[in-house]
C-alpha positions in Angstrom: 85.1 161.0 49.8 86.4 161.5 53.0 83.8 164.1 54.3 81.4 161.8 53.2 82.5 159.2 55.7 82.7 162.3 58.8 79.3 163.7 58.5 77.2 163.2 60.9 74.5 161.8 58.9 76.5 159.1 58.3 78.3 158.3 61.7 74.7 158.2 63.1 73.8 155.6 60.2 76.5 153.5 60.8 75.9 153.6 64.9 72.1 152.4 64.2 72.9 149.6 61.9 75.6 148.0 63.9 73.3 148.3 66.8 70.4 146.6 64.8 72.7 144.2 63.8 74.3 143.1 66.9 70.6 142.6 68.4 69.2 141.2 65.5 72.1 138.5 66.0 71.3 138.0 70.2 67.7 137.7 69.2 68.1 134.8 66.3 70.2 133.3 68.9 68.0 133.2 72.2 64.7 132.8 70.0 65.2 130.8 66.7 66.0 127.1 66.2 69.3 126.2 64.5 67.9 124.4 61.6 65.6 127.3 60.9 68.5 130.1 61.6 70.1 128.2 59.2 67.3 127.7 56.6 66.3 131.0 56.6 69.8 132.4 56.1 69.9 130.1 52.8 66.7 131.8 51.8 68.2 135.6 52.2 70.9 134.1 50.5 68.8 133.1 47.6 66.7 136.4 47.7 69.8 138.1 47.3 70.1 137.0 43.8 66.9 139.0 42.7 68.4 142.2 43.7 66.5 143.6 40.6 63.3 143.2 42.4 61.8 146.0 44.5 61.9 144.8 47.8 64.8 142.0 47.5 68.1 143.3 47.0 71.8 142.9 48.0 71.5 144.0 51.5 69.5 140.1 51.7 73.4 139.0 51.8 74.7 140.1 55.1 71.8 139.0 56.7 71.7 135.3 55.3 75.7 134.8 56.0 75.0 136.0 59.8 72.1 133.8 60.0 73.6 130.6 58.5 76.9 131.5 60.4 75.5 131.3 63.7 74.8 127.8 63.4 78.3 126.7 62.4 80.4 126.9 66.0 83.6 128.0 64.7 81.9 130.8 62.2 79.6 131.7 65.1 82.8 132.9 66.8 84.3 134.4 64.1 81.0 136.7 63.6 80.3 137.3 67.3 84.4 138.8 67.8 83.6 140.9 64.4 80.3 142.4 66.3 82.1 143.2 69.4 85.3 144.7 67.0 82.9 146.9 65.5 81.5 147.9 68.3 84.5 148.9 70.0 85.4 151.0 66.4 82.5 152.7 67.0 82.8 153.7 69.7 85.8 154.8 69.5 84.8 156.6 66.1 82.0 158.2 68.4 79.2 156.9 66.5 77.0 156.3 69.4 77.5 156.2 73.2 74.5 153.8 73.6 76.5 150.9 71.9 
């Protein structure tokens, strides 16, 4: 299992969604109303549920906590110092130098 989590395949994966993720976050936040962050973060929620449906699925989760979470001071912090701790993990991992 471990030289599952040291190929490069993988390292590269994990660089590219923490990246999408830490944008995806900065964008919600400069471009997206706080009632609507949070309403659509309560729909991923709820589309999580139908993970047995093609285009729905579990990865809906993530997405709908960060969402709702930004709009909630003390969780916004919480999620903004895990972003920057993954970051730095990753970079330290050598995942990506563009992080």
């Amino acid at each position: 299992m471990r030289a599952l989590y040291n190929s490069r395949r993988v390292r590269l994966a994990m660089a590219e969604a923490i990246k999408r993720a830490r944008s995806f976050a900065h964008w919600s936040l400069a471009n997206v109303p706080w009632g609507v962050r949070s309403l659509l973060g309560l729909l991923f929620l709820a589309g999580s549920a139908f993970s047995f449906l093609p285009v729905l699925g579990l990865w809906m989760a993530p997405v709908g906590v960060v969402l709702v979470s930004l709009d909630v001071p003390p969780w916004r912090s919480q999620v903004l110092r895990w972003m920057r701790e993954k970051r730095r993990e990753a970079r330290r991992a050598g995942y990506s130098p563009s992080l």
